[in-house]
C-alpha positions in Angstrom: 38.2 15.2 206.0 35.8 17.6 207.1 37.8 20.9 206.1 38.4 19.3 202.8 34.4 18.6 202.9 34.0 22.4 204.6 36.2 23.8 201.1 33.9 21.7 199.0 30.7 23.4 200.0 32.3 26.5 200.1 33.6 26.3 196.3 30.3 24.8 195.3 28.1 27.7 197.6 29.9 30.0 194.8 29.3 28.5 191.5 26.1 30.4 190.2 24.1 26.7 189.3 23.3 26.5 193.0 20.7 28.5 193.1 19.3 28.3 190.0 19.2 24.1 190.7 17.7 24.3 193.9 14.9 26.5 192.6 14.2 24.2 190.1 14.4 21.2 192.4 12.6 22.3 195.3 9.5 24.4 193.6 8.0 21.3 192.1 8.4 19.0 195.8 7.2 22.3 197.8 4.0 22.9 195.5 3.1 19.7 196.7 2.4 20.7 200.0 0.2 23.7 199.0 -3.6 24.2 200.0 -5.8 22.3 197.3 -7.1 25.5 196.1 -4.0 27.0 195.3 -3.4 23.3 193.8 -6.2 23.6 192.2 -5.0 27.3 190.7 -1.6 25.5 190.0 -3.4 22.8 188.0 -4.4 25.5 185.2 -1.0 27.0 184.7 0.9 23.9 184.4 0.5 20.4 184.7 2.6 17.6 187.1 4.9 16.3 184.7 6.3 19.6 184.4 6.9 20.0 188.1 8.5 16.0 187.5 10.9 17.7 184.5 12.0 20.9 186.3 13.1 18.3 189.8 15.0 16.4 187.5 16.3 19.2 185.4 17.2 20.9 189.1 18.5 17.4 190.3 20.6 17.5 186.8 22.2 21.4 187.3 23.1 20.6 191.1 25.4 17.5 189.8 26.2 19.9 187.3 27.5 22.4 190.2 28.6 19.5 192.1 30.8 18.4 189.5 32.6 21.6 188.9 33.2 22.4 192.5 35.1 19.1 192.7 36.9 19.4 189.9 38.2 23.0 190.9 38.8 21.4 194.7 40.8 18.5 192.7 42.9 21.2 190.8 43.8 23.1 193.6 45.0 20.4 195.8 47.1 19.0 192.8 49.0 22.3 192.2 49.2 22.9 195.7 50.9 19.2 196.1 53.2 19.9 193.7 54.0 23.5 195.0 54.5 21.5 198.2 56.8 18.9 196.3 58.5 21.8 194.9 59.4 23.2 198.4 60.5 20.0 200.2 63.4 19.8 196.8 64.4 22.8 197.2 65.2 22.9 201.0 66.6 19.2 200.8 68.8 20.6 197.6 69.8 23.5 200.4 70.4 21.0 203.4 72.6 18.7 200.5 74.2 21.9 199.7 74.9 22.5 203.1 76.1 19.1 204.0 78.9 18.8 200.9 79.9 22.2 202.0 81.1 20.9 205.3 82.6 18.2 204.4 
């Protein structure tokens, strides 16, 4: 469970939404805890539903990422299960093989 989980976050570390999603997530929820003059500042650029729509645009790209990561996690175990599969028929084939050959 928790290599499969440690693969996850590896494969989803790589896919180049990370960062890009936890910018926009965590900008908006970090302003928050600026001084109130920089708030203040802040205020005249842009206004607090825009730091509400890039969080949920963020959220939105790290399920994105999340997503992906999965799916290439899910794809790789099923061809590796079958590779697997592939290998145990082959060497019971061989030890079949052998057996009629000794009888």
């Amino acid at each position: 469970m928790l290599k499969s989980l440690g693969r996850f976050i590896q494969t989803l570390i790589r896919r180049p939404y990370v960062p890009i999603g936890l910018v926009l997530f965590v900008l908006p929820l970090t302003a928050s805890f600026a001084p109130n003059d920089a708030k203040e500042e802040m205020a005249k650029l842009w206004r607090p539903d825009h730091g509400i729509w890039l969080t949920c645009g963020g959220a939105l790209v790290l399920l994105w990422a999340a997503f992906r990561a999965w799916d290439e996690q899910r794809q790789i175990a099923r061809e590796s299960s079958l590779e697997s599969l592939r290998t145990e028929i082959a060497e019971l084939r061989l030890q079949l093989a052998q057996q009629s050959a000794a009888i």
